[in-house]
C-alpha positions as CSV (number, residue, x, y, z in Angstrom):
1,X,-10.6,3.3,9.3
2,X,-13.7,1.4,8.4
3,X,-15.9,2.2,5.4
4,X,-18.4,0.9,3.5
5,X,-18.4,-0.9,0.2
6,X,-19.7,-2.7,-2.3
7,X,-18.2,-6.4,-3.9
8,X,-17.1,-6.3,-7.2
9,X,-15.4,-9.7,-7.3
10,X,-15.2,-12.8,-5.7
11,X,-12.1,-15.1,-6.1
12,X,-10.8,-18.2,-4.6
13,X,-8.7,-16.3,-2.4
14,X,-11.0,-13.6,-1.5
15,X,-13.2,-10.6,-2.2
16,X,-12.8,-7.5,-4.1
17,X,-14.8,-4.4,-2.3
18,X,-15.1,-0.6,-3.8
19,X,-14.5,1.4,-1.3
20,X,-14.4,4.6,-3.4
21,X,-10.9,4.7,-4.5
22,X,-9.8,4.4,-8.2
23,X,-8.6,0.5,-7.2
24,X,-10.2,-2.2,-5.7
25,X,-9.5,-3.0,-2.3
26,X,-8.5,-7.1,-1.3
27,X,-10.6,-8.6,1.8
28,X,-8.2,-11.9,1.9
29,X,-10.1,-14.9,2.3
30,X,-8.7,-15.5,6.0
31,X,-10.1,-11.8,6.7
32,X,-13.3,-12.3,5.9
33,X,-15.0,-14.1,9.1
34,X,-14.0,-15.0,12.4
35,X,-14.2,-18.6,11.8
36,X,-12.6,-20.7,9.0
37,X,-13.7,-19.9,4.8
38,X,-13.3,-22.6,2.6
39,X,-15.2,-20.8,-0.1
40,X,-15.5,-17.1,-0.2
41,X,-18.5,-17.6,-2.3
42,X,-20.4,-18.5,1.3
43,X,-19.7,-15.3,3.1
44,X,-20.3,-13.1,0.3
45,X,-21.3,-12.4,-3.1
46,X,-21.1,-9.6,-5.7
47,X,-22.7,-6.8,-5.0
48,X,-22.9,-6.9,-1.7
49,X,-22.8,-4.1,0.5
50,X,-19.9,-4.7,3.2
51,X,-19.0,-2.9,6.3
52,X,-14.7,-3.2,6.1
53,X,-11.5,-1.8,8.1
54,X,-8.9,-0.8,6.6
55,X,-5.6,-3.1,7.4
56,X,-2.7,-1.8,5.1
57,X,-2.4,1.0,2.4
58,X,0.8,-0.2,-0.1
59,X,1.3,3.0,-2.3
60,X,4.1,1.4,-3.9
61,X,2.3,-1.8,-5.2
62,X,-1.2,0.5,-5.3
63,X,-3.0,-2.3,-2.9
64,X,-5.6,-1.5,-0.4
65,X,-5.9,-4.6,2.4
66,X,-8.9,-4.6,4.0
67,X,-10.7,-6.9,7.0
68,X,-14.0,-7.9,7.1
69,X,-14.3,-9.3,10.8
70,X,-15.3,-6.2,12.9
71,X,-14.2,-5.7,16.7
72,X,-16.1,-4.0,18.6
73,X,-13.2,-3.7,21.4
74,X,-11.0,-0.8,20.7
75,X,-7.9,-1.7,19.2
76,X,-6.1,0.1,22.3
77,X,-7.4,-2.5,24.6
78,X,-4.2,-4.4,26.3
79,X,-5.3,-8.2,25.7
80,X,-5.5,-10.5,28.7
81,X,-2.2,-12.5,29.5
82,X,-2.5,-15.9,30.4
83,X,0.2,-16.3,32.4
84,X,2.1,-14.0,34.6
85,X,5.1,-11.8,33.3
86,X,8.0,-12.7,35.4
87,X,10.9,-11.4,33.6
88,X,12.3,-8.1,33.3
89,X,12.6,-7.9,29.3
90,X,9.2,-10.0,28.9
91,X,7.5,-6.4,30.9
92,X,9.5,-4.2,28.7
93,X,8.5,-5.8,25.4
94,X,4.6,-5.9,26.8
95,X,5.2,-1.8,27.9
96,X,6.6,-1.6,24.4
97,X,4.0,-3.2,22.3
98,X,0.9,-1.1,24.7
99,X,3.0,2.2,24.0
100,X,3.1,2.0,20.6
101,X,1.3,4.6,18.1
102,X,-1.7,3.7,17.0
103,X,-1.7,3.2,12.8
104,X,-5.1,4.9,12.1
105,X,-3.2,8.0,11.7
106,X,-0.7,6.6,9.5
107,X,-3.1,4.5,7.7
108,X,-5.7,7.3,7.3
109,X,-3.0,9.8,5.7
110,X,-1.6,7.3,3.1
111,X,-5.4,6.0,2.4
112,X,-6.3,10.4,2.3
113,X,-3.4,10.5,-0.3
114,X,-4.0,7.6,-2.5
115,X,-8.0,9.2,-2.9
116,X,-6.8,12.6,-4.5
């Protein structure tokens, strides 16, 4: 899911964005660019207005984990192997991991029931 927000806080090990939701939602600091952060204070700053993805909901711990480094590839594209698959097992763990469920639907229930 990917929504729009607004910092709040930045930390030494990230960013806090309001997404809309009664808690603040964590971009880590490895989540906020492609490349390597050694300050979050150089990517972002409060106030900001973000474009984030939603990575994991934890109802338990009431967390929202969020990514700031957008793809524009659909997460349901098979990535390129660099080498051949030549065993047996190594094609059924690829067939595996390429038939999996997508976790928007997941995701986007828990995220629906942590807003009401």
């Amino acid at each position: 899911m990917i929504l729009e927000g607004v910092v709040t806080n930045v930390t030494n090990f990230g960013a806090f964005v309001d997404i809309g939701v009664h808690q603040d939602a964590l971009v880590h600091i490895s989540q906020l660019a492609d490349k390597f952060v050694k300050d979050p204070r150089d990517v972002v700053k409060a106030g900001d207005v973000v474009k984030v993805k939603v990575v994991e909901v934890d109802l338990k711990r009431n967390r929202i984990a969020l990514t700031m480094p957008l793809n524009d590839k659909p997460e349901s594209a098979p990535r390129p192997m660099k080498e051949a698959i030549t065993t047996k097992r190594q094609r059924q763990k690829v067939t595996q991991t390429n038939n999996a469920a997508p976790e928007n639907n997941a995701m986007a229930a828990a995220f629906a029931r942590l807003k009401s």
